[in-house]
N, C-alpha and C positions, 0 to 999 in steps of 0.2 A: 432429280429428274421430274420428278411429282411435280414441284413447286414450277419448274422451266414449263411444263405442260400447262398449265392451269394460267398463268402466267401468258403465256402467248395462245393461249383460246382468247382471255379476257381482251387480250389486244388487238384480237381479231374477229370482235365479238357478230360484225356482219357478215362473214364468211360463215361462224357460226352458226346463227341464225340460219342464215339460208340451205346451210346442208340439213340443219335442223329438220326443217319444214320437210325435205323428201320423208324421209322418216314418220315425220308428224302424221299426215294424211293415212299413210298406209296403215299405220298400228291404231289412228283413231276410227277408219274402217272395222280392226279386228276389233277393240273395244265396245264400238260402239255394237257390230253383232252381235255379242255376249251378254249386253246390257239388256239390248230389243227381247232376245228373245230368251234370255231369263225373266224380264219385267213381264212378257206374256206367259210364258208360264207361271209366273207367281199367282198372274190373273187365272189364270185358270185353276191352275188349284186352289186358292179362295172362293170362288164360287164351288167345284166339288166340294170344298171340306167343310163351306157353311150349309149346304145339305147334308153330310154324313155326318155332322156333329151331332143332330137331334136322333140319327137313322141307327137304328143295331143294324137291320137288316135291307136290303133292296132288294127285289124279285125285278129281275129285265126277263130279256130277251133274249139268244145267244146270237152273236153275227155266224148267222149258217154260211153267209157270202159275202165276201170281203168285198168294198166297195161296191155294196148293189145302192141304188135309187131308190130300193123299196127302205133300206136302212135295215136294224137289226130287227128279227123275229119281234112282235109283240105280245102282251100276254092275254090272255082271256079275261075280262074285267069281272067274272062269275067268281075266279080266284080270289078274289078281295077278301068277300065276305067268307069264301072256307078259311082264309090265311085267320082274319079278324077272330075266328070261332076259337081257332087254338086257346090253350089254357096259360100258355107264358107271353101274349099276346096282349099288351096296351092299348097300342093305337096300329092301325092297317089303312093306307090311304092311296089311293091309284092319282097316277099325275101322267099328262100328255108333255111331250116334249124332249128332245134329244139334240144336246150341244155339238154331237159327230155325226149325226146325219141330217142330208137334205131335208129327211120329211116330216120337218118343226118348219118349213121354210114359208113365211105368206108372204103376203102384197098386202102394205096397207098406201089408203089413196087417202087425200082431201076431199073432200065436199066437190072442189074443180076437178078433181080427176088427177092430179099431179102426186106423184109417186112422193110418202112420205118417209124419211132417210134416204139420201138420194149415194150414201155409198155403203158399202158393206151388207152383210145380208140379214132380211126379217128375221125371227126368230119368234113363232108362236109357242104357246104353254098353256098346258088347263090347271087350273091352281083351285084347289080345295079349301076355300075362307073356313072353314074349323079347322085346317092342321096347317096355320100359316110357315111353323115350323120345319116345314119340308120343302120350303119353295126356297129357290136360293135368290129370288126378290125381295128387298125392304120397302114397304111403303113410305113414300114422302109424303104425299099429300089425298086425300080423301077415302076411298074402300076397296075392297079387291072386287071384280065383278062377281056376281052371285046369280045371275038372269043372264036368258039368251036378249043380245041386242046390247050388252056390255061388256067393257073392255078397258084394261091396266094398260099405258105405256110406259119407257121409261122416261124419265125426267128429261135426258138432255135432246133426245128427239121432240118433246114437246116443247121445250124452249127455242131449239134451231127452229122451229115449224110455228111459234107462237100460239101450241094449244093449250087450253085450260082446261079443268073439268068439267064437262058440261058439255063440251066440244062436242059433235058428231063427226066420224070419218066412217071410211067404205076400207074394206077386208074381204080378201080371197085367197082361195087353195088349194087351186087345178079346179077352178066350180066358178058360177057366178056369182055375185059382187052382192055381199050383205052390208046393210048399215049398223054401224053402233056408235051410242055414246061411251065417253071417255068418261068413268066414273072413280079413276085414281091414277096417282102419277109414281113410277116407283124407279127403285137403280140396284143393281147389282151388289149384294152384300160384301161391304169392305173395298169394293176397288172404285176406280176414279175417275172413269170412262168406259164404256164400251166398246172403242176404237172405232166407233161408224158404225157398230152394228144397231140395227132398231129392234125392240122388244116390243110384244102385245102378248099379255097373260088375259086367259078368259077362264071362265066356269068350265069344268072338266068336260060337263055334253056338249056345250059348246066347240068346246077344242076338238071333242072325239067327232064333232060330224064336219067341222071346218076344215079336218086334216084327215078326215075318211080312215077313223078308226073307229067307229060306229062298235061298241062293243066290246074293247080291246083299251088297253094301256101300254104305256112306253114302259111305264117299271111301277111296282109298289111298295113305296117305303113301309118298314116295321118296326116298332119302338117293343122292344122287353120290358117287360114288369121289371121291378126292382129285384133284384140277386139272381133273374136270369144273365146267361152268358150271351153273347152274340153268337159265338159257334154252335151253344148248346140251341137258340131259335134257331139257327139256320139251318141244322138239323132236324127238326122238328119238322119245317115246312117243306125241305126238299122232298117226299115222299107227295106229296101233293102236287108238285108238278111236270107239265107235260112235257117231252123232251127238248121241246124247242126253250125251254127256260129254265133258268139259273136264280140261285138264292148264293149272293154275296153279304161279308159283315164289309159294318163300313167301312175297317182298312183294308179289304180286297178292294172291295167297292170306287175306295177313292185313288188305290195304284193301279186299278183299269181304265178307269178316267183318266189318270195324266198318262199312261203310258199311248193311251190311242190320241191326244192331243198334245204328245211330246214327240210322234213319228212326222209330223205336219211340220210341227218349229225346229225339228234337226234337218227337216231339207229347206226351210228358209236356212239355217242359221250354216247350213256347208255350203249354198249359192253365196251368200254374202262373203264367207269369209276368204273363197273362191277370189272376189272379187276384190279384196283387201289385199291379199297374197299378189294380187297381180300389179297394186299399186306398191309395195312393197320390192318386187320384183323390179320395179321400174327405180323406183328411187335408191334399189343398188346400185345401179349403172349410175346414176347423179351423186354418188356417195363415190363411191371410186372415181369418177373424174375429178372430184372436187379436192379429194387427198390425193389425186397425183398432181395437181396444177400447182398446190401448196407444196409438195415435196419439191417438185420439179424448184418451185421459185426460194425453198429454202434451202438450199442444197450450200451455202455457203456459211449458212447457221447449224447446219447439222455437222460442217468440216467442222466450225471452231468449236463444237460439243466435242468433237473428236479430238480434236489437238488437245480440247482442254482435260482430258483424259476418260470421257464415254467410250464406252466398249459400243457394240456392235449391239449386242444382246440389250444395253440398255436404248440405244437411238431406236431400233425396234419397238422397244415397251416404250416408249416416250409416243411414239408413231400409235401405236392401238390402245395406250391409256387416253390421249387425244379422242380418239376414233368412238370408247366404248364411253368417257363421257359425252358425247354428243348422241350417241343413239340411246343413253339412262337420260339424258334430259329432253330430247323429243320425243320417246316412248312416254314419262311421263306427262310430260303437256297432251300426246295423243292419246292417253286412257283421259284426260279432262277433256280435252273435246269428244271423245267417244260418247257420252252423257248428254252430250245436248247433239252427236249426229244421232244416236239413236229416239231421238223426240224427231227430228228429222225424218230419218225411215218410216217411221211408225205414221208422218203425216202423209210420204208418199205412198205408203202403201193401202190409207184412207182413200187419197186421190183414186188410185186403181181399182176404188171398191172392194178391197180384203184385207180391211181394216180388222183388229182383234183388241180384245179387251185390254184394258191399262190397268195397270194397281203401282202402288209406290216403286219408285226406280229403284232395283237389282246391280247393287256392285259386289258381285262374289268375288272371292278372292282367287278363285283362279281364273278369273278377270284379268285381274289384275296382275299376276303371275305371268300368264301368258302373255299377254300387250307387253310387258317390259322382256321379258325374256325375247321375245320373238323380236324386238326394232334393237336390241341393243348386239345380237347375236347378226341381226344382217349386218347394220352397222361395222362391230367387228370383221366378219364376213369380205364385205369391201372394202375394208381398208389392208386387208393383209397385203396384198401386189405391192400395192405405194408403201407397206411399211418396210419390205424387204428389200425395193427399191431406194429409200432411205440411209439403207446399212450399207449401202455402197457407195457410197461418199465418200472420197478419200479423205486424210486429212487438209493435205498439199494447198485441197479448193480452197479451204480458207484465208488465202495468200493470193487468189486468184481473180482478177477480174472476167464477170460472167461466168462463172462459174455453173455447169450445171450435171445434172445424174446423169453418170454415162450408162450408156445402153446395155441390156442385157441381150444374153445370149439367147432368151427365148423370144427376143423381136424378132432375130432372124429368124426365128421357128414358125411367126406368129400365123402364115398362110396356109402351111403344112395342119399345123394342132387346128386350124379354122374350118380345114379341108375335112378333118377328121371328126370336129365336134357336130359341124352343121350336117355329115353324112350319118351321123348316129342319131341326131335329133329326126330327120326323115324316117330311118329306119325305125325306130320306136313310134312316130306317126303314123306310118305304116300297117306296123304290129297292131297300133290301138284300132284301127277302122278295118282290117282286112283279114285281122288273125280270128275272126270266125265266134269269137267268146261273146253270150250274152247276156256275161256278168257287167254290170255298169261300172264294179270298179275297176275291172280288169280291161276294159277299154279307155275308161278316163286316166287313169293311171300314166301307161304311156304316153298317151296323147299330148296332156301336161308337161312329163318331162323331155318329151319329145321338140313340143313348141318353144319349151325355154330354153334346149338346147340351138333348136336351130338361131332363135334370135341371138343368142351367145356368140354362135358362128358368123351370121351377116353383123353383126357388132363388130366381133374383132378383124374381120376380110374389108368392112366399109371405108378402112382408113385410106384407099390404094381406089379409091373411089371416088372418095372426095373432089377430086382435080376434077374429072371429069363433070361430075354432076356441077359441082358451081361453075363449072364454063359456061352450063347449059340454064341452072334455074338464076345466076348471077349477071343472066342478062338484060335484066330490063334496069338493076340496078346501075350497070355500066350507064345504058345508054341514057337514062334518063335522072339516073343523080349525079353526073359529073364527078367531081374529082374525086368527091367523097363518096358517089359508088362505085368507081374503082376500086378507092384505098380497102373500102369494106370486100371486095371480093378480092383480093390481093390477102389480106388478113384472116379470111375466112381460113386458104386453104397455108397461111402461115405454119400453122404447127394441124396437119392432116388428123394427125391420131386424136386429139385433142376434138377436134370440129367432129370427127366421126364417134366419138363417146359420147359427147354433147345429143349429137342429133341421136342417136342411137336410141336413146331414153323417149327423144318422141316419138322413134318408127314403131315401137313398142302400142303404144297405143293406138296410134293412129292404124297400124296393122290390123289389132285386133276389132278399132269398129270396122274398119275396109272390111274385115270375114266377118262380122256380122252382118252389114249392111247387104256384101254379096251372097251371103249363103238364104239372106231373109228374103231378098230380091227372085233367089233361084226357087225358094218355096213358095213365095207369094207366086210365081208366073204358072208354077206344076201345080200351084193348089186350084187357080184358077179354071186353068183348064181341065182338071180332073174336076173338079164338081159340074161345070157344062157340060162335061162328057155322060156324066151319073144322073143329071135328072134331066129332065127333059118335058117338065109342067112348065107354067108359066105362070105360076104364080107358088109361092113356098111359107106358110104358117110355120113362125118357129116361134119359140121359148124368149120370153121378153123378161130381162134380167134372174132367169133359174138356169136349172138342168132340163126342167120336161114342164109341160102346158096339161091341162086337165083334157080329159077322154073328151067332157063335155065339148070343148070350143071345137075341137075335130067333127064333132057328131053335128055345129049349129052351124060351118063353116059351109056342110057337104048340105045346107036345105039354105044355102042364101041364094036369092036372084042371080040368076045366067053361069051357074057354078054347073058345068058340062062333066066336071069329077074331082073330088077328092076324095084321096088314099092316105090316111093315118100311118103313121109309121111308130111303135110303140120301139119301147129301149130299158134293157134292165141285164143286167146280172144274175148266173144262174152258177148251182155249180153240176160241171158236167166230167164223169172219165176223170174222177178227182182233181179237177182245178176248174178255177174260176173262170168263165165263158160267156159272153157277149149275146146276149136270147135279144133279138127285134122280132116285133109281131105287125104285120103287113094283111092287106085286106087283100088275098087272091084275085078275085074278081077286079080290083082296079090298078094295081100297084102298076103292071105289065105297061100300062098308058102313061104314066108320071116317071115311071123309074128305069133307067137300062142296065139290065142285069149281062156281066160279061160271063154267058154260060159255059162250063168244062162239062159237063154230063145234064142234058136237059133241054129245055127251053120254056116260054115262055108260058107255055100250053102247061108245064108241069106246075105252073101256078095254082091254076084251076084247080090243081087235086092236089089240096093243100091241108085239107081238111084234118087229119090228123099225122102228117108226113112233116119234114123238116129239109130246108136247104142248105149244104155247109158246104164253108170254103173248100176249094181243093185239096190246098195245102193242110189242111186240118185234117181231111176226109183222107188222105196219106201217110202222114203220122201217126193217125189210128185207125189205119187201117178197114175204113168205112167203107163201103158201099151200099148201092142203093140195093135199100130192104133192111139193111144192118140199124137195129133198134140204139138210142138215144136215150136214158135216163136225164131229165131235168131236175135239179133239188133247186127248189125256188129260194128266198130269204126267209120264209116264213118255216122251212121245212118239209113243203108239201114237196111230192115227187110229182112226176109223170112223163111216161114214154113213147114217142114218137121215133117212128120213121124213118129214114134217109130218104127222100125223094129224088134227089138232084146233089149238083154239086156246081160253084159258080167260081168266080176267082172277084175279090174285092180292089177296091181301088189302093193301090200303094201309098196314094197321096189324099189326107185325108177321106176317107171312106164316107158315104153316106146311112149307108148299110153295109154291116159287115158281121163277123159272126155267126151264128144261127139264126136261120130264120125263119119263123114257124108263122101259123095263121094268128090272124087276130084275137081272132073266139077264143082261139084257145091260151093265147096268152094271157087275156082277162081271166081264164078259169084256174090258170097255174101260178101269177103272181097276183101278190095282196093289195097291193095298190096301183095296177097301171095306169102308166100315162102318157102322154106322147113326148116322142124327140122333134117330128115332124110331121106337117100337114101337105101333103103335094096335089095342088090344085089346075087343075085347067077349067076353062071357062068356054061358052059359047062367042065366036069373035074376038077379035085380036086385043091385047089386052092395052089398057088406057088405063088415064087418069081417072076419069068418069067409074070403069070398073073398081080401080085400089080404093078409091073412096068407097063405094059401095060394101065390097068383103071389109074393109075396116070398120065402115058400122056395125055389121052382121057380128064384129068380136067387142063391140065394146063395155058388153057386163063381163067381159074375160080379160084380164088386165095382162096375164101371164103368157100372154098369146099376141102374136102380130102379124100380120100378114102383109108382103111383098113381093114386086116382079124378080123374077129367076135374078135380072142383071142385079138390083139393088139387095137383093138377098147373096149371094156371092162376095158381089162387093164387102158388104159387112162382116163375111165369112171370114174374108182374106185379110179385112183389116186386124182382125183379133190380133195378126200374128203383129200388128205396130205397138199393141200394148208391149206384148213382150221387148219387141225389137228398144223402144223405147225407153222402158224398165236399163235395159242394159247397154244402152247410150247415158243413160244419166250415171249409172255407176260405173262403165270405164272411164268415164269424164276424170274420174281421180285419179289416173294415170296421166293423163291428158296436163293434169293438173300441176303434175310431180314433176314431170319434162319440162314446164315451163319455167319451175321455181331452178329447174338444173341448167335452161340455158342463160337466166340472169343472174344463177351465182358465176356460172363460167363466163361472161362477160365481166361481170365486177371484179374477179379477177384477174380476165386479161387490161382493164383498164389500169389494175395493180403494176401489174407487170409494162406496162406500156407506157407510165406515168411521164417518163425524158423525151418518148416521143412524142404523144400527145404535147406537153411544152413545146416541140421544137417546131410542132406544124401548127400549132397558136403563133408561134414567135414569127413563121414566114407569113401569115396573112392568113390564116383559118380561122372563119369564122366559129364564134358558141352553135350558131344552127347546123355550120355543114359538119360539124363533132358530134351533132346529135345524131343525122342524117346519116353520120357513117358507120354508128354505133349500129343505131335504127337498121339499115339495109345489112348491115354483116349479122345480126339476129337472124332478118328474114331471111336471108341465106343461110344459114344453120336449120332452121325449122324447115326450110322446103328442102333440104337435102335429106332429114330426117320424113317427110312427106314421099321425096322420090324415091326413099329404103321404102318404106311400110307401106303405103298403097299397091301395090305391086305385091310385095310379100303377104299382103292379107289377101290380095287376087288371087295367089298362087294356093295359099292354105285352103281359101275356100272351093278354089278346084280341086283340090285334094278330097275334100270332104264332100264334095257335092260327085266325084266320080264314084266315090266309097257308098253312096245312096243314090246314084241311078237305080239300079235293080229296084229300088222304090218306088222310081217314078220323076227324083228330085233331079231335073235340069240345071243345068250352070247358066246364070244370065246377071251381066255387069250392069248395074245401075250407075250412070255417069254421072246424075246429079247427086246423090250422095260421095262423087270421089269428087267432082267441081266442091262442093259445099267443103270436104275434108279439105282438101284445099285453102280454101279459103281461110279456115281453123287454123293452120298453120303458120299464114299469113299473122293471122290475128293474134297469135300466143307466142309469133317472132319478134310482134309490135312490142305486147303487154310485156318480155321478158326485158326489151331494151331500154324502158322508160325509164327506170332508176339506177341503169349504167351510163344509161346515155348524160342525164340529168348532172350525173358524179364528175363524169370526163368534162363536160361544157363548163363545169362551173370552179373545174382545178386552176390554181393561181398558174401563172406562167412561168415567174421568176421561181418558184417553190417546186418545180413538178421540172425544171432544167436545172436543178440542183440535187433532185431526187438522186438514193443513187440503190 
């Protein structure tokens, strides 16, 4: 039976193929995930490990607060020289810079002003030229800088940018715009890109006052004498410091490094694979029609298997050794495209500016494990129906003309068991969005098996559909292809179940951008109006390619001509009542003008006495039990404390907030975190605002590079666009589903033209032309894909109702974008074209007299 298998794949080697391909795409998605972001983390631990290779010792910082702006505690640079004094003590050398937090982050400009690396993010360093061994920089070309007014880039940003050494450019850091020349060109030890990110190493003071650590260091590495221990220095020194700092050896040192830069690459690498599983998911449904159209059309080769004395049990194994070589040989073709999609990703994710560093490409072997285990296991998976289908062949058929598989008893079941899957798949959506849990897996969880249950369900209920829907999407083909769009809508709904598996694979995707595009529609319109609701300046300074803009550009914004107010709005992280907490610092005195606060205990007046009090959400000021007078502990990043107030109490906006958290005075926020900065500048002006004015406040910012200013509408706007990155991001990876439907409705044509070979001769033979074969191939595709269009638009409307009723209470409105369903549309049209070309091509070009002999 081995040999009978292998044997009829080979002679059906384009069948093959093309089921192949469903398969291919999905597992070269999971591959290529595994590749990307093992090859980033390789990069990143090469650069940690060519720092802790020279290092026994590193003194940091501790992170007092997870995710603050300010980054982790830094050390007192006075510590140097005591660490250096020790007697087991070599080399002691303080360095600026931190690859996990924001605040390594500058702006470096050209001589014109144009932003240099224009994706991914800067990256300053203060580098000690006597201990080059602690920089995880190599020089390529010329000196490390030594003097203020110089500066190291790396190499491939001065190539893209065409600078040399010698070169001058302009550098900032929440401050205004210093010059320096470029007096060496350097790259990343051992790896082979940056991913987009730009590097500037400077002299340590330099760094300490460009990154307003005046006094202070990020960490200080420590080398032992000869036959000291690393545990036995890092004992020595711990005694020496303050609480807010930590003495690691360098294999702590270097598993705290990957382990906080391998939390970042496990939620790219579960989004992605998220989205591989869904292409996968799709190309089952293409995998299962493909092996029942073949069983269906072998059903007279499986009788004389039988006559010839095949059991049951072996027609079966014949059926899924077929099945499991086709998903071991698409799975491996999809771990070799996995390797050049994941150069792929890694450019798109350059494009979106969160580019990361490269080093040689990562093929682990549980890579490799998983990609074939996971496509040859769905594989399998979809072929069991058709293979059990198979063993019911009687022998008799093979004596019989037309011979085909007679019906199981679970067809007549099939709207009963469709009734019951698609009612469990809701209920488990349900459960994910309503059942109250705000664990993330305990929502997504359901949600998932929920959604692929319900599509399971519209899958198998679609077939009792079909008639209907091609009366309706198969009429333009009638009226305006003639005979041969007829014939093609006549043939569509020829074998129903068939057209409804087909298209099923597309409603799949096409569903899920319809809920994305409607749920991004429903946020963009609530986000909209929730920010015109919240501020109410007209003119808004924000943060130009960072997190936050320097105190200064707030301080130069609020003394520019015909500026009637601006109010700063600072933003940081704090930890408050044992968890981390949201601290904004707001200037009393003006905010009440720029900002509308929805007050629950207070009002506007309670600004003014601001002075050492504090305003918290409602909701907060509830679950613990606050009220006004009830004091506030703040532990800032750095470890400082200080306590404030209850003043008020307000309710934040659901939908994107502008303020929200705590929110204490200005003053005193600059006295309680280490490095403030602002999130936002909200500006009003004397007279109504114009072009004349935007021009004006945009000189007033232009030593501030980090900083921009805009009218309320074009600040919003921008706001609300962020959310097209995303939406975007996840248009181009469900495309691979998109993808998988198409290669499933031109293998299900190529074999219905299989099947179809005496008729196609017999309507060549009456006067059909090679075009109107093409035309009718052609139009029975796009009937198939708009059927699969009128399943899934509709059921991605519904889903996103579902989810957009589940985040009302937020804020989030339901609202149908129609030029995203007209575009999906369209899409359908276009992947019913591209699926029929090489059916259509096959049938035009079949002999007459060979194809009416066919049998």
């Amino acid at each position: 039976m081995t040999g009978v298998v292998l044997k009829g794949l080979l002679a059906r080697k384009t069948r093959a193929v093309l089921t192949a391909f469903a398969v291919v795409l999905g597992v070269s998605m999971i591959s290529g995930t595994f590749v990307l972001t093992d090859t980033i983390q390789s990069a990143f631990h090469t650069v940690f490990a060519s720092t802790a290779k020279d290092t026994s010792v590193t003194v940091t910082g501790r992170e007092v607060v997870k995710g603050s702006l300010s980054g982790k505690a830094t050390v007192p640079a006075t510590l140097e020289a005591k660490v250096r004094a020790l007697p087991d003590v070599a080399v002691a050398s303080g360095r600026i810079g931190d690859w996990t937090s924001n605040t390594s982050n500058v702006q470096l400009l050209s001589r014109s002003g144009t932003k240099l690396g224009a994706h991914g993010a800067t990256f300053g360093f203060g580098v000690d030229p006597a201990h080059p061994q602690f920089n995880p920089l190599a020089l390529t070309t010329g000196v490390w800088a030594a003097r203020p007014g110089e500066v190291v880039i790396d190499a491939g940003t001065a190539a893209g940018q065409h600078l040399r050494v010698g070169d001058s450019i302009r550098a900032a850091a929440g401050g205004p715009v210093g010059r320096y020349t470029i007096v060496g060109l350097a790259k990343l030890r051992g790896l082979s890109s940056t991913g987009g990110a730009t590097i500037a190493a400077f002299d340590v003071p330099t760094a300490q006052a460009l990154l307003h650590k005046q006094g202070r260091f990020d960490a200080i590495a420590v080398t032992a004498k000869p036959g000291v221990t690393e545990a036995r220095l890092a004992a020595e020194i711990k005694p020496l410091l303050p609480r807010s700092a930590e003495a690691r050896t360098s294999a702590e040192q270097l598993t705290a490094d990957t382990k906080s830069t391998g939390k970042t690459i496990a939620v790219i690498r579960y989004i992605l694979l998220a989205f591989g599983a869904i292409a996968l998911f799709v190309g089952a449904f293409v995998i299962f029609n493909t092996i029942s159209i073949t069983v269906a059309q072998r059903a007279r080769e499986f009788a004389t298997l039988r006559t010839l004395g095949a059991s049951r049990r072996q027609v079966l194994k014949s059926v899924l050794l077929e099945s499991a070589v086709v998903g071991l040989v698409a799975s491996l073709i999809g771990l070799v495209l996995g390797v050049g999609l994941a150069k792929g990703l890694a450019a798109l994710f350059v494009a979106l500016g969160i580019g990361m560093p490269q080093a040689a490409t990562v093929l682990a072997t549980r890579t490799v494990l998983v990609s074939l285990a996971t496509g040859t296991l769905v594989t399998l998976a979809a072929g069991i129906a058709p293979a059990i289908r198979a063993t019911r062949v009687p022998p008799i058929a093979a004596v019989r003309e037309g011979a085909v598989v007679p019906p199981t008893r679970f067809s007549r079941r099939r709207p009963l068991v469709a009734a019951v899957v698609s009612i469990a798949g809701l209920l488990l959506i349900g459960d994910g969005m309503f059942g109250g849990s705000a664990n993330a897996t305990t929502i997504l969880a359901p949600l998932a098996a929920g959604t692929q249950l319900l599509f399971i369900g519209i899958a198998m209920v679609s077939s009792s559909l079909v008639r209907p829907l091609a009366a309706v999407v198969g009429l333009p083909a009638r009226r305006l292809g003639g005979a041969a769009g007829r014939l093609a809508g006549e043939n569509a709904v020829r074998n129903t179940a068939r057209t409804a598996t087909t298209a099923g694979a597309l409603m799949i995707g096409l569903a899920l951008v319809t809920f994305v595009a409607t749920l991004g529609a429903g946020l963009k319109s609530s986000d909209k109006d929730a920010l015109a609701h919240q501020v109410t300046a007209g003119y808004v300074v924000s943060p130009k390619d960072a997190d936050t803009f320097g105190v200064a550009a707030g301080r130069r914004i609020a003394t520019a001509p015909g500026v009637a107010t601006a109010s700063s709005v600072r933003s940081d992280q704090a930890r408050v009542l044992g968890a981390t907490a949201t601290v904004v610092g707001v200037d009393p005195a003006t905010i009440g003008r720029v900002y509308h606060f929805d007050w629950r205990t207070g009002s506007d007046a309670t600004l003014t006495d601001l002075h050492d009090g504090a305003i918290v959400e409602a909701p907060y000021a509830t679950k613990h039990h606050l009220q006004v007078g009830s004091p506030l502990t703040l532990t800032a990043p750095d470890g400082r404390s200080r306590t404030v107030r209850v003043s008020g109490t307000y309710k934040a906006s659901s939908v994107d907030p502008v303020i929200s958290g705590i929110v204490i005075a200005a003053d005193v926020f600059d006295r309680t975190f280490p490095r403030p900065a602002n999130a936002l500048a909200l500006v009003d002006v004397h007279g109504a605002p114009g072009a004349l004015v935007t021009a004006r406040l945009t000189r007033a910012l232009t030593a501030f590079p980090d900083a921009q200013v805009q009218p309320r509408t074009a600040w919003i706007k921008d706001r609300v666009a962020a959310l097209d990155v995303l939406l975007d991001l996840f248009y181009v990876l469900l495309a691979l589903s998109v993808i998988v439907s198409l290669f499933g409705m031109m293998n299900t044509l190529i074999l219905s033209v299989f099947e179809r070979t005496r008729e196609l001769g017999m309507l060549r033979a009456v006067g059909m032309t090679r075009m109107q074969v093409r035309r009718m191939i052609r139009h029975e595709s796009i009937i198939t894909a708009l059927i699969g269009a009128a399943l899934g638009l509709p059921l991605g409307v519904f889903l996103a109702a579902l989810v957009t009723r589940a985040l009302s209470s937020q804020g989030v409105g339901f609202h149908i974008a129609l030029l995203p369903l007209g575009a999906f549309t369209a899409v359908a049209v276009l992947a019913g074209v591209l699926a029929a070309i090489l059916p259509a091509r096959r049938a035009a070009r079949m002999d007459v007299l060979t194809a009416l002999q066919y049998e």
